[in-house]
Biopython code that builds the backbone (N, CA, C, O; Angstrom):
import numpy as np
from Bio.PDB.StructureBuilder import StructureBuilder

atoms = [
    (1, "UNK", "N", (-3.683, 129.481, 141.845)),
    (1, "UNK", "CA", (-2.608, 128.855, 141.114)),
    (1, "UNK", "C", (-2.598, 127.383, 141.475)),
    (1, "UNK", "O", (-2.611, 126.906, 142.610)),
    (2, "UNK", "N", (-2.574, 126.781, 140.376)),
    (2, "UNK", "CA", (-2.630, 124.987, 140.799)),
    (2, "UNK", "C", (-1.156, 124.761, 140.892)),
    (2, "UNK", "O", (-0.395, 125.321, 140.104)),
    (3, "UNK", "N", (-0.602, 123.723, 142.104)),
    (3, "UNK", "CA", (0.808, 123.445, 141.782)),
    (3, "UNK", "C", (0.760, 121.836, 142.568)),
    (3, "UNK", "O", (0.087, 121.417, 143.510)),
    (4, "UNK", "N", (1.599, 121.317, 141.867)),
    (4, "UNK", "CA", (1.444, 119.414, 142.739)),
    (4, "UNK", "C", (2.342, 119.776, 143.825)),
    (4, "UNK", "O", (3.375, 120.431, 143.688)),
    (5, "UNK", "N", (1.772, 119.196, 145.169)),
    (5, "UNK", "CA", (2.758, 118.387, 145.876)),
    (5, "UNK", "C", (2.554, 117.099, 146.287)),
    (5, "UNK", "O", (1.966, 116.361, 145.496)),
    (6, "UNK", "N", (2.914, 116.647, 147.369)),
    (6, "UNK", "CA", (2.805, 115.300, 147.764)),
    (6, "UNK", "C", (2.861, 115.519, 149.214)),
    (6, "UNK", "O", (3.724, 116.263, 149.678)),
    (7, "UNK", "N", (2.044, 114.954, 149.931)),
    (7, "UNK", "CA", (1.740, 114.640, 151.308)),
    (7, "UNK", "C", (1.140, 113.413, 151.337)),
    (7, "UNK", "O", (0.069, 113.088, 150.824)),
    (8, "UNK", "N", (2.647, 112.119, 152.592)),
    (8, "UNK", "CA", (1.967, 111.208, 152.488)),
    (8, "UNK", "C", (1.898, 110.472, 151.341)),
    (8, "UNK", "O", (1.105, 109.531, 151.348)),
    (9, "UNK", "N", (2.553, 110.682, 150.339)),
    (9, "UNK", "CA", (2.297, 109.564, 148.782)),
    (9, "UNK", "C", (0.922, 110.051, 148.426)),
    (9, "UNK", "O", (0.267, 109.099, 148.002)),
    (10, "UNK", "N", (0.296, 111.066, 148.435)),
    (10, "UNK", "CA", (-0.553, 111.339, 147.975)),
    (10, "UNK", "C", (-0.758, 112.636, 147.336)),
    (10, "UNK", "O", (-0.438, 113.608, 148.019)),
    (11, "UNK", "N", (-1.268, 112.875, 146.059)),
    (11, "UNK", "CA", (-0.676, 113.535, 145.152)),
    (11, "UNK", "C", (-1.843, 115.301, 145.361)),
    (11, "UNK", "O", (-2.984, 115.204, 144.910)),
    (12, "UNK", "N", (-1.476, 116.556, 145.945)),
    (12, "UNK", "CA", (-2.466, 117.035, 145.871)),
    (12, "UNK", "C", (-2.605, 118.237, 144.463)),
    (12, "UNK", "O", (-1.533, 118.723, 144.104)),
    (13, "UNK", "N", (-3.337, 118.495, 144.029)),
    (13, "UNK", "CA", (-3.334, 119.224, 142.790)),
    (13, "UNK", "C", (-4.026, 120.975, 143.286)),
    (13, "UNK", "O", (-3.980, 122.033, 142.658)),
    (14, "UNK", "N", (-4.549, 120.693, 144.474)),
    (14, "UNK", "CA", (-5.488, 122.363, 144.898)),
    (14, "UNK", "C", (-4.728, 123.373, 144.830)),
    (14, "UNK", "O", (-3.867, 123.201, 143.967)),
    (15, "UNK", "N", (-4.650, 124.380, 145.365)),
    (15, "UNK", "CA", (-4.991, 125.533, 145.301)),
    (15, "UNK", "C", (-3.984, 125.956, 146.257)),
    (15, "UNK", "O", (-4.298, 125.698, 147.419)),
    (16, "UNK", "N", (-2.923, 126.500, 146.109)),
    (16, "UNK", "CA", (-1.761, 126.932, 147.503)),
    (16, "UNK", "C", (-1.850, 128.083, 147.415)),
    (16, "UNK", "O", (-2.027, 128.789, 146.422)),
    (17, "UNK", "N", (-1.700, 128.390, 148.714)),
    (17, "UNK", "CA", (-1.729, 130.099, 149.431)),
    (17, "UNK", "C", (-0.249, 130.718, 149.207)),
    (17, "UNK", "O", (0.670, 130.011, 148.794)),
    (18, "UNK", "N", (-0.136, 131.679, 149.420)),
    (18, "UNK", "CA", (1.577, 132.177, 148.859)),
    (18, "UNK", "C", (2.617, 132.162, 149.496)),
    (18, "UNK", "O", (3.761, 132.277, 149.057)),
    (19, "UNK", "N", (2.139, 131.966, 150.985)),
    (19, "UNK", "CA", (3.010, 131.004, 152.021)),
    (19, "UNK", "C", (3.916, 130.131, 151.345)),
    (19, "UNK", "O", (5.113, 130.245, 151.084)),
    (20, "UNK", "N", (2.530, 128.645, 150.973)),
    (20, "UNK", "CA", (3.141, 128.025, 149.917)),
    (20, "UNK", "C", (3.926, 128.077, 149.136)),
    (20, "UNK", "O", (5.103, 127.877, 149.435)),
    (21, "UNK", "N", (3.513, 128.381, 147.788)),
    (21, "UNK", "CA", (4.099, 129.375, 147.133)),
    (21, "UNK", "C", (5.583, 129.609, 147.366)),
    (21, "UNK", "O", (6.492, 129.070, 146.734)),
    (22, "UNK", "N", (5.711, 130.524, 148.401)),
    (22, "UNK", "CA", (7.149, 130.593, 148.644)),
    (22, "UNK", "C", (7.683, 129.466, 149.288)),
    (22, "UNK", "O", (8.733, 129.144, 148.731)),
    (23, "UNK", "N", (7.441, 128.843, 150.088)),
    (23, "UNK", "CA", (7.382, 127.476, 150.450)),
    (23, "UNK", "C", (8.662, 126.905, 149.346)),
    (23, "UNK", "O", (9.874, 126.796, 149.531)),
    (24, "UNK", "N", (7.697, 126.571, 147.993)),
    (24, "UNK", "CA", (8.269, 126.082, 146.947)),
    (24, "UNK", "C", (9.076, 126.629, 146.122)),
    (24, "UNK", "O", (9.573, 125.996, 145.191)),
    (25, "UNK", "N", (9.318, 127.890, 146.354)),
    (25, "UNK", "CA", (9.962, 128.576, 146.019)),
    (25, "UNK", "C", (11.674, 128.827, 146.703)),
    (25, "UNK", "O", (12.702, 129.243, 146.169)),
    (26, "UNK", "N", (11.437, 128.458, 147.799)),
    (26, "UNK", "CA", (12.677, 128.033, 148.324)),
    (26, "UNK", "C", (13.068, 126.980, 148.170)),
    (26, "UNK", "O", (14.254, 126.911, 147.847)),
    (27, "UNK", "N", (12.322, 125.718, 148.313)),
    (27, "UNK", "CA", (12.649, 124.411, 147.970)),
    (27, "UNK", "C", (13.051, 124.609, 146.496)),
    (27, "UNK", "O", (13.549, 123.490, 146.376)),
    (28, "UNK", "N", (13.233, 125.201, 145.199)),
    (28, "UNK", "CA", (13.669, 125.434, 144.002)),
    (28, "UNK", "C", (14.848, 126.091, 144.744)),
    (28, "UNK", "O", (15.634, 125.208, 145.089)),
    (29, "UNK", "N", (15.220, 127.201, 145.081)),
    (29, "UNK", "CA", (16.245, 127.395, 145.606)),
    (29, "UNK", "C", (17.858, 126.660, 145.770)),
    (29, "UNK", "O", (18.967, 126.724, 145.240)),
    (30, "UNK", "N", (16.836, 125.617, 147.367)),
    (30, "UNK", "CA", (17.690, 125.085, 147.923)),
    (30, "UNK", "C", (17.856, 123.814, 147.055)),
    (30, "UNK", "O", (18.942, 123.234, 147.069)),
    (31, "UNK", "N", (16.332, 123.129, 145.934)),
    (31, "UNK", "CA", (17.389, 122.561, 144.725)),
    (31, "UNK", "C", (18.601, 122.889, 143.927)),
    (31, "UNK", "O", (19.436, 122.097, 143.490)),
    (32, "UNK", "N", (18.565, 124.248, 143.800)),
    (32, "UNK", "CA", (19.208, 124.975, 142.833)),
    (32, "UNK", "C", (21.343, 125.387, 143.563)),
    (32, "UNK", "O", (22.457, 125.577, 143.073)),
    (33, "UNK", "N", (20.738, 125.313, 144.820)),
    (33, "UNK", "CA", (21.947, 124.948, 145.506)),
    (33, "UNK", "C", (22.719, 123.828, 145.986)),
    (33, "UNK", "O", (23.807, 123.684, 146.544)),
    (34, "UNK", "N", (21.717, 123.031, 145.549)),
    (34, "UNK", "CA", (22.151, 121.415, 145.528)),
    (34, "UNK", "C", (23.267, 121.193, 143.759)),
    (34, "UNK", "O", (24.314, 120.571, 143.582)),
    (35, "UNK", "N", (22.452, 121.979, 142.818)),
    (35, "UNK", "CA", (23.072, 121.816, 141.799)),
    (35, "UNK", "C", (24.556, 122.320, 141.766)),
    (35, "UNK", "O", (25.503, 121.725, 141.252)),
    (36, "UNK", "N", (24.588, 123.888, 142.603)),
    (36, "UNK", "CA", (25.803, 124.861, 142.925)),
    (36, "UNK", "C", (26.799, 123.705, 143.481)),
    (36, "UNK", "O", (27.880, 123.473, 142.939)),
    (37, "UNK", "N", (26.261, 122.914, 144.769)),
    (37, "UNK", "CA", (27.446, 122.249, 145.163)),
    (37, "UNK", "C", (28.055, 120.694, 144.425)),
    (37, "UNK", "O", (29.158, 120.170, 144.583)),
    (38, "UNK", "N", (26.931, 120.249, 143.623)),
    (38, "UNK", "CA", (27.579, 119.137, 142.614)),
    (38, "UNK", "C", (28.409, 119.864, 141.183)),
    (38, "UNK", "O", (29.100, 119.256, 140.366)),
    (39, "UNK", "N", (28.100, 121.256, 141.200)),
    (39, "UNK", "CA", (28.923, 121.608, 140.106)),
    (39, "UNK", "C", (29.997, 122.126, 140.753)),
    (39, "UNK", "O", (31.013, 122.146, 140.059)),
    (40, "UNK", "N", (30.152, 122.718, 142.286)),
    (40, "UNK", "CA", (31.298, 122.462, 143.213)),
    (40, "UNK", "C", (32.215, 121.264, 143.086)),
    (40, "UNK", "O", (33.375, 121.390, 142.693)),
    (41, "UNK", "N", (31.703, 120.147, 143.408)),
    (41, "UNK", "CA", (31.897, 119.117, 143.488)),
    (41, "UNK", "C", (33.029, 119.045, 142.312)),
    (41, "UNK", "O", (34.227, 119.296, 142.449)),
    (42, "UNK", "N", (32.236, 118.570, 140.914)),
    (42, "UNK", "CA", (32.805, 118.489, 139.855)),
    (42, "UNK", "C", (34.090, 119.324, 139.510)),
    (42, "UNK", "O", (35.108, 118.918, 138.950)),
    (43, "UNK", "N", (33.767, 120.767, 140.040)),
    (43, "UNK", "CA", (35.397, 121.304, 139.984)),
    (43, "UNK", "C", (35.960, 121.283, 140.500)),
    (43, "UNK", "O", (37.036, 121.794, 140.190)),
    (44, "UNK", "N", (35.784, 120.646, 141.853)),
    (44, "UNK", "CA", (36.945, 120.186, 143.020)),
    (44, "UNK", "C", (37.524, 119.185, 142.499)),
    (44, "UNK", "O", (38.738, 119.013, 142.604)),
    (45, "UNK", "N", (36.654, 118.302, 141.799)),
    (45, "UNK", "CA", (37.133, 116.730, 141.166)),
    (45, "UNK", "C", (38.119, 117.217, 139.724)),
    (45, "UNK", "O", (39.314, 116.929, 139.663)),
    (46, "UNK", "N", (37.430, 117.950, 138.666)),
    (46, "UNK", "CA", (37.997, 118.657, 137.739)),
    (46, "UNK", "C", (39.610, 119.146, 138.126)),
    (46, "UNK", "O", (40.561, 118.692, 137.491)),
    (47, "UNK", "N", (39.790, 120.144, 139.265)),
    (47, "UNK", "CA", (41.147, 120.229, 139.506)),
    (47, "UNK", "C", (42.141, 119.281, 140.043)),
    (47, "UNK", "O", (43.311, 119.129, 139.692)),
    (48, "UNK", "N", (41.361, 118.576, 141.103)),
    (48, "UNK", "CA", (41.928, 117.315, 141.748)),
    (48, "UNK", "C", (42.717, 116.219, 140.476)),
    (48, "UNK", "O", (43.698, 115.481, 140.558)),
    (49, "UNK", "N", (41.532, 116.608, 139.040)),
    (49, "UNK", "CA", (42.240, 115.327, 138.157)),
    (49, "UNK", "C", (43.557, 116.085, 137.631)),
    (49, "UNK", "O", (44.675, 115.572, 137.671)),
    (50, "UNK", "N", (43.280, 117.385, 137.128)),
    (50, "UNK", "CA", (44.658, 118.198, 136.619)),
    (50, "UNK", "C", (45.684, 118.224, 137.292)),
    (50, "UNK", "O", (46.783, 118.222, 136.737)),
    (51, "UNK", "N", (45.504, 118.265, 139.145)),
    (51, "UNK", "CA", (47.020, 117.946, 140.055)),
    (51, "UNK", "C", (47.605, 117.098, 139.613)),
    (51, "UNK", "O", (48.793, 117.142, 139.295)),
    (52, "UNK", "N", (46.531, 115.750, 139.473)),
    (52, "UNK", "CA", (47.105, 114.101, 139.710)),
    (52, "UNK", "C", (47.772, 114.420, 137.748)),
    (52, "UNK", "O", (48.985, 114.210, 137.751)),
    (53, "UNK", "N", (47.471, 114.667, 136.871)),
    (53, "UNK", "CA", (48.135, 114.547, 135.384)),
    (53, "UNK", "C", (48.968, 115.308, 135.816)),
    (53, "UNK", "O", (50.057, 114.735, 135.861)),
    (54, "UNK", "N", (49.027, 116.662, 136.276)),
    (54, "UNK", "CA", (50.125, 117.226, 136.436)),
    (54, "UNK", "C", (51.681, 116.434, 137.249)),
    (54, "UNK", "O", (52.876, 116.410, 136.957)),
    (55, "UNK", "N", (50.965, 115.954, 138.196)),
    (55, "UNK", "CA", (52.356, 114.531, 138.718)),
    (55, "UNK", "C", (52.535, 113.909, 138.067)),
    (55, "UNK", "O", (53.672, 113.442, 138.131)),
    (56, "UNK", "N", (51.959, 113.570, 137.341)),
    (56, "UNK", "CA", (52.291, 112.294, 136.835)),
    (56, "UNK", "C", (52.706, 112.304, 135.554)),
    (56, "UNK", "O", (52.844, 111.299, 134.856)),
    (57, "UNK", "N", (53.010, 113.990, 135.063)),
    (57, "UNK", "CA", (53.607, 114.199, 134.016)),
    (57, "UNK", "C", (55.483, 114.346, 134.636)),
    (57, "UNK", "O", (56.574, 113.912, 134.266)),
    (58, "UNK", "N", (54.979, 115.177, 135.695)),
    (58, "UNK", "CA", (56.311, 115.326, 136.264)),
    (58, "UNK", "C", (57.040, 114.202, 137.032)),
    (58, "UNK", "O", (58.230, 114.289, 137.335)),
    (59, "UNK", "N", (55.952, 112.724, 137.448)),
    (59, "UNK", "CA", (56.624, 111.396, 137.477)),
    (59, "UNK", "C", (57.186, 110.763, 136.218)),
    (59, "UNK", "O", (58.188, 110.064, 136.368)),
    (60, "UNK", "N", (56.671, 110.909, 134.963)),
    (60, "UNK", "CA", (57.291, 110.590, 134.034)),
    (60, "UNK", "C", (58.088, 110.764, 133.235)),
    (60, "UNK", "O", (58.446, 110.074, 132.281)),
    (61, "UNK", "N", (58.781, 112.853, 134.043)),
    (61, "UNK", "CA", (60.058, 113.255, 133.326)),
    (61, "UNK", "C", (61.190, 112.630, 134.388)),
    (61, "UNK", "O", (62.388, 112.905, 134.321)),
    (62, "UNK", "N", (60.799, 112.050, 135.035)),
    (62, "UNK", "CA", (61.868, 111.622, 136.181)),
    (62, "UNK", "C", (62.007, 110.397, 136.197)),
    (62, "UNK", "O", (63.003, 109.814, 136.626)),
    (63, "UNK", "N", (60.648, 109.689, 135.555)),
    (63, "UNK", "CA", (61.334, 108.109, 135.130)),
    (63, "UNK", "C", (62.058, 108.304, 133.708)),
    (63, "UNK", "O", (63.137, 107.728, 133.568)),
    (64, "UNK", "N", (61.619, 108.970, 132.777)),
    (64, "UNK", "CA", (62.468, 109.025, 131.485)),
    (64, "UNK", "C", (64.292, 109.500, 132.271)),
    (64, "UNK", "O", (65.298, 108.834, 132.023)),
    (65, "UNK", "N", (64.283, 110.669, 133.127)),
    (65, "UNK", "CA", (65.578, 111.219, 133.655)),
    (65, "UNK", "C", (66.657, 109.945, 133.802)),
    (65, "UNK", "O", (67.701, 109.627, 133.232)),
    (66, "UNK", "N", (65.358, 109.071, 135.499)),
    (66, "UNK", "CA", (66.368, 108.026, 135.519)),
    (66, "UNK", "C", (66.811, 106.905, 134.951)),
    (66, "UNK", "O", (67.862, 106.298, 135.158)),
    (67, "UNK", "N", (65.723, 106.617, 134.044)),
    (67, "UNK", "CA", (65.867, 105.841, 133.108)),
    (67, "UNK", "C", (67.485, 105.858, 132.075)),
    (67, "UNK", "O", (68.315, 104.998, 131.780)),
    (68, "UNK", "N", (67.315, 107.378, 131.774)),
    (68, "UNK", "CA", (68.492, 107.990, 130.939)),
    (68, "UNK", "C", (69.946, 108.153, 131.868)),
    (68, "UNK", "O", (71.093, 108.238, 131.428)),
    (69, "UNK", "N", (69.460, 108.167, 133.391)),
    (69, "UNK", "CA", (70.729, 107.874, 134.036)),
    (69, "UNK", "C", (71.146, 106.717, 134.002)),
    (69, "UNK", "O", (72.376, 106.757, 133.967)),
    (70, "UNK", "N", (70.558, 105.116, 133.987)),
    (70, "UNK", "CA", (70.308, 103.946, 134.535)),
    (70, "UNK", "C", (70.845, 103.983, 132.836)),
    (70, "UNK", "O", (72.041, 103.699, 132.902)),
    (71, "UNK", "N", (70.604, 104.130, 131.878)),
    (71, "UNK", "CA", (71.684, 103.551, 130.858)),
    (71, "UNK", "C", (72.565, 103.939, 130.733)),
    (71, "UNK", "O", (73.491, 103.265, 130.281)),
    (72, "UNK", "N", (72.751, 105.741, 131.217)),
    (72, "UNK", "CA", (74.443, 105.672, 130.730)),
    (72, "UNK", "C", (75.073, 104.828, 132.180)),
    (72, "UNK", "O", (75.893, 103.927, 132.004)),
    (73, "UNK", "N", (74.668, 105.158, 133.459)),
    (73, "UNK", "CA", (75.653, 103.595, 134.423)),
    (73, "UNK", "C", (75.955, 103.062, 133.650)),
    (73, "UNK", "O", (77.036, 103.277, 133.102)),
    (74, "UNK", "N", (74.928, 101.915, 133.184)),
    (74, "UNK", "CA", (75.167, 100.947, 132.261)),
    (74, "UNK", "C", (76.511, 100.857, 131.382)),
    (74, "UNK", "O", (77.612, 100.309, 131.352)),
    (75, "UNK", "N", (75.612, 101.844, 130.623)),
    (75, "UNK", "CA", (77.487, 101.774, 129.194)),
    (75, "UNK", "C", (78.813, 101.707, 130.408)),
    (75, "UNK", "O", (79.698, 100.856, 130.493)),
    (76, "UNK", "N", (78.595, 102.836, 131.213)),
    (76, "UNK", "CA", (80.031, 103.014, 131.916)),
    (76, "UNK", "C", (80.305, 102.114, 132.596)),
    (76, "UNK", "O", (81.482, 102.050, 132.950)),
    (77, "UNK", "N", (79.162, 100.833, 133.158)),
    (77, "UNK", "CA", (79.786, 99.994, 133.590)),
    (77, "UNK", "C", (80.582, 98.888, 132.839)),
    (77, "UNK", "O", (81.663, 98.414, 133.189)),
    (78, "UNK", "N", (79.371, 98.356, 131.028)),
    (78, "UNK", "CA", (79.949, 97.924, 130.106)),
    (78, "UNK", "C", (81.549, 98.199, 130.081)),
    (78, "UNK", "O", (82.524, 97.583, 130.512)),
    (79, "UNK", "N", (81.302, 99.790, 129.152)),
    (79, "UNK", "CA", (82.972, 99.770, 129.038)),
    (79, "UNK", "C", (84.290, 99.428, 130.801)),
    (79, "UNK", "O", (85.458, 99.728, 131.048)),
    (80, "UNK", "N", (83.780, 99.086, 131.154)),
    (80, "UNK", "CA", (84.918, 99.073, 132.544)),
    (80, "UNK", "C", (85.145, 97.664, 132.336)),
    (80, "UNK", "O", (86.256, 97.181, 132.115)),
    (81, "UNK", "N", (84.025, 96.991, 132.414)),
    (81, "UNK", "CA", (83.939, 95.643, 132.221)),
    (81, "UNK", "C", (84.841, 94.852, 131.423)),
    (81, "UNK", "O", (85.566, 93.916, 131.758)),
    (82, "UNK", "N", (84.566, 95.693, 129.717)),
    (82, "UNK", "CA", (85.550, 95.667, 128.605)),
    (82, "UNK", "C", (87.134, 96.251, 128.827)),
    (82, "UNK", "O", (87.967, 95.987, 127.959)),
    (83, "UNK", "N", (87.392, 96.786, 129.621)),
    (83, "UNK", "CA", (88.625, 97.723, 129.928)),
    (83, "UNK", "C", (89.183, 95.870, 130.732)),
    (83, "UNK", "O", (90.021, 95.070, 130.317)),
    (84, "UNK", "N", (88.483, 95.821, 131.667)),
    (84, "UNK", "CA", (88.730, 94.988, 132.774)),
    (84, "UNK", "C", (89.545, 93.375, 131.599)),
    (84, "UNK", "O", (90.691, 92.929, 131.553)),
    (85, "UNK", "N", (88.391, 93.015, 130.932)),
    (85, "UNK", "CA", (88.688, 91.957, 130.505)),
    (85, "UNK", "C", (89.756, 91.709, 129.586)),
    (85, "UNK", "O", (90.437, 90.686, 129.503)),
    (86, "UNK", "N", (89.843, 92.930, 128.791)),
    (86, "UNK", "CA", (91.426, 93.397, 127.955)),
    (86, "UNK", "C", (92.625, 93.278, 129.048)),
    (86, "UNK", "O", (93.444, 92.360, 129.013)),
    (87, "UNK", "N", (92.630, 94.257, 129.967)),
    (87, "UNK", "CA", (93.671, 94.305, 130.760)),
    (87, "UNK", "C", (93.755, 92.366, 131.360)),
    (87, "UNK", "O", (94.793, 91.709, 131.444)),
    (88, "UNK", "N", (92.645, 91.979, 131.612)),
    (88, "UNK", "CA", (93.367, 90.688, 132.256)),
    (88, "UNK", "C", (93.755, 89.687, 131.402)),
    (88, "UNK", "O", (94.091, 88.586, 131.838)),
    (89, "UNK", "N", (93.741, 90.048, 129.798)),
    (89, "UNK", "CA", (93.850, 89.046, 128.646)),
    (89, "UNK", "C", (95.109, 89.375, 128.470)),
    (89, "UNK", "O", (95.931, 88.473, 128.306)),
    (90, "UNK", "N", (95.475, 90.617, 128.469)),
    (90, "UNK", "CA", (97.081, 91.436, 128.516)),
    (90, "UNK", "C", (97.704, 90.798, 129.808)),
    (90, "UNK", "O", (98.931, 90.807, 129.913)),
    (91, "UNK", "N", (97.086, 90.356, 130.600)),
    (91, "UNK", "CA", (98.181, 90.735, 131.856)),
    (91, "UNK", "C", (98.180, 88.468, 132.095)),
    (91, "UNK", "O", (98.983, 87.874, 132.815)),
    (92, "UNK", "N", (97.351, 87.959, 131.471)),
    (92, "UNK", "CA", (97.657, 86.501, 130.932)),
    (92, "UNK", "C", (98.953, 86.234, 130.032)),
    (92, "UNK", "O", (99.947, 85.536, 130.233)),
    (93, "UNK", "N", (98.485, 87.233, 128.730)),
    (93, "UNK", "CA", (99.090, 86.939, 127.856)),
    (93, "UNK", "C", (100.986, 87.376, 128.725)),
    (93, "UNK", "O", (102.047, 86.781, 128.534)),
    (94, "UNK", "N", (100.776, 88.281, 129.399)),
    (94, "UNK", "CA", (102.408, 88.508, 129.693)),
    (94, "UNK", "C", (102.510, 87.655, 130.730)),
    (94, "UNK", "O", (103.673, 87.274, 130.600)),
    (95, "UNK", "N", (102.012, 87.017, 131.811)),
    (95, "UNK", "CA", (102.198, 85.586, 132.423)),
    (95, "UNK", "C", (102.906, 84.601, 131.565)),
    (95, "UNK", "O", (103.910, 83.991, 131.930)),
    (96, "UNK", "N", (102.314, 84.471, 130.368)),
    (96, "UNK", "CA", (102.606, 83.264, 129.845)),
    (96, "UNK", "C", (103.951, 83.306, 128.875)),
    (96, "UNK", "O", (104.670, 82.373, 128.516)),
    (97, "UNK", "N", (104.045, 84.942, 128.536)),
    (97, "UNK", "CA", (105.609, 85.522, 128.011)),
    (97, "UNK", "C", (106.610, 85.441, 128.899)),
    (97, "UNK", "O", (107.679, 84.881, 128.658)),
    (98, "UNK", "N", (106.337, 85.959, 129.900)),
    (98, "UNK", "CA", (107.405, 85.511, 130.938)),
    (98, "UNK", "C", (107.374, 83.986, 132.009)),
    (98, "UNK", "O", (108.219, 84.003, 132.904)),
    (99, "UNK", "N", (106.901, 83.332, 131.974)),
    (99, "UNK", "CA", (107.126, 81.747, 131.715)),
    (99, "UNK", "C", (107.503, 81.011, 130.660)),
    (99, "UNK", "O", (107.636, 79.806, 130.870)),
    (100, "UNK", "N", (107.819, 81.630, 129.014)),
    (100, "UNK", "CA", (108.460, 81.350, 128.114)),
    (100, "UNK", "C", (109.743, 81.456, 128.471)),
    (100, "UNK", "O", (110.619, 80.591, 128.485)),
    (101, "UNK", "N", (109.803, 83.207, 128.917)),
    (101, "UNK", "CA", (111.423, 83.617, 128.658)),
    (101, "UNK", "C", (111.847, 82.789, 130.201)),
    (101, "UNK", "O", (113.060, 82.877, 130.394)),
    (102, "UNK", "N", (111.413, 82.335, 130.856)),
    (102, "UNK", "CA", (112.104, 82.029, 131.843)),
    (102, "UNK", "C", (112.271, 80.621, 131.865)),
    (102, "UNK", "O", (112.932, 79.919, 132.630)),
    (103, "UNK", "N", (111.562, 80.330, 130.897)),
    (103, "UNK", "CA", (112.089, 78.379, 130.014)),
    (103, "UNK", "C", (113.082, 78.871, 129.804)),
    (103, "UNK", "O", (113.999, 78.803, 130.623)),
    (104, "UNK", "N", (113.182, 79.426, 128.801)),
    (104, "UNK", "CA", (114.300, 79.868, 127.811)),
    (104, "UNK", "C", (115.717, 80.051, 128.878)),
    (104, "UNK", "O", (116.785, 79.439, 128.844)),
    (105, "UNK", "N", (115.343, 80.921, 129.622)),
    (105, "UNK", "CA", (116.292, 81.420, 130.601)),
    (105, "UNK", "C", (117.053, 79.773, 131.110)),
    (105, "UNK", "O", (118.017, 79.208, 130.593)),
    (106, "UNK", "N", (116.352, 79.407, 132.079)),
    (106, "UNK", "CA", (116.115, 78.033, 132.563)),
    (106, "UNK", "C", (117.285, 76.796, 131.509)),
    (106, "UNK", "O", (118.341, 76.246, 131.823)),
    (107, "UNK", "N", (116.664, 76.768, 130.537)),
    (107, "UNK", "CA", (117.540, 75.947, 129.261)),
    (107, "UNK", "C", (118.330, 76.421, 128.886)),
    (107, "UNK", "O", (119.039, 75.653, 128.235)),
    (108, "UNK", "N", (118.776, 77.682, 128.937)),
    (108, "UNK", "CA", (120.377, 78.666, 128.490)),
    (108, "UNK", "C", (121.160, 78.347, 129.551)),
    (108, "UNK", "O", (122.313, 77.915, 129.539)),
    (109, "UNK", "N", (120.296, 78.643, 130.668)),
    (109, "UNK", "CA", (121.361, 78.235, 132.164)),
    (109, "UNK", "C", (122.226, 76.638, 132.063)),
    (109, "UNK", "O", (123.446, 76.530, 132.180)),
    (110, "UNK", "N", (121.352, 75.585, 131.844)),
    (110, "UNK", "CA", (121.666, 74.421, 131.381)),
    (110, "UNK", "C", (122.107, 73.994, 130.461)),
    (110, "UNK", "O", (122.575, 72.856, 130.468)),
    (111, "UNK", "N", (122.103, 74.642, 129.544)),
    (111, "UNK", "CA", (122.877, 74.538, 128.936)),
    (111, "UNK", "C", (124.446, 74.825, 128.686)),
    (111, "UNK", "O", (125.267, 74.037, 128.215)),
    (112, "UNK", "N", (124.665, 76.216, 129.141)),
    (112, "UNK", "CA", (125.967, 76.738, 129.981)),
    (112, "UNK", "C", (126.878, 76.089, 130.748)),
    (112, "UNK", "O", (128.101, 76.226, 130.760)),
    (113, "UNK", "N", (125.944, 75.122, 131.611)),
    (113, "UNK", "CA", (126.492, 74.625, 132.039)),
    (113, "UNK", "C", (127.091, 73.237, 131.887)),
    (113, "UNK", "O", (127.795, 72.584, 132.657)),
    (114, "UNK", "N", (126.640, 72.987, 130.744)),
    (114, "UNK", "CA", (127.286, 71.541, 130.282)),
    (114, "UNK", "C", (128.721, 72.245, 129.429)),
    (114, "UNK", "O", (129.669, 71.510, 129.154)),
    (115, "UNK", "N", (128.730, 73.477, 129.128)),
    (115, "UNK", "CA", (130.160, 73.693, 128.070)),
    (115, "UNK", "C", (130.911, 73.812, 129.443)),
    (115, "UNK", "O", (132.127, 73.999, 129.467)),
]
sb = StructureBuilder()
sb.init_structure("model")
sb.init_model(0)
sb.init_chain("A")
sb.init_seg("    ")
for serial, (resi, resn, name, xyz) in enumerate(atoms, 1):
    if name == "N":
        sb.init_residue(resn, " ", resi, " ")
    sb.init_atom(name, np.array(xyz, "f"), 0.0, 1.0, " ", f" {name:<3s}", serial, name[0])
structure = sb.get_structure()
């Protein structure tokens, strides 16, 4: 049986005994288990990528979550804000009603008192 090997960078084409033979026959083998562990490989990597999408699906129901918390704060802080600025436009506006009536008051008194 003719089969190539190489000894030395040098290419032989003769005649191998079945020693040989099996020789190369394991070396196919232990190629063939080289392939087993890069297709290992690949499905270690293969699942490794499905964990990482799998987080990072479940990081992105939790940024949408807080996201959806982080606006309603928001509104609720808006409306407080709006609550806030009414009440202190109300609570001006009656400052400035009762510094009327207490002109008023003020100039009735003085007036009273000239009859």
């Amino acid at each position: 049986m003719g089969l190539l090997t190489m000894d030395d960078g040098i290419v032989n084409w003769g005649e191998h005994t079945e020693v040989e033979e099996t020789n190369h026959a394991l070396m196919a083998i232990s190629s063939s288990n080289e392939l087993g562990d890069q297709e290992a490989q690949i499905l270690a990597y293969s699942q490794a990528v499905k964990k990482l999408e799998a987080q990072l699906v479940t990081f992105q129901k939790q940024q949408l979550s807080l996201n959806e918390k982080l606006t309603f704060q928001a509104n609720e802080i808006y409306e407080k804000d709006e609550k806030l600025k009414r009440y202190r436009r109300i609570g001006m506006k009656a400052v400035k009603e009762k510094e009327q009536l207490q002109k008023t008051l003020d100039s009735w008194k003085d007036s009273s008192k000239n009859l």
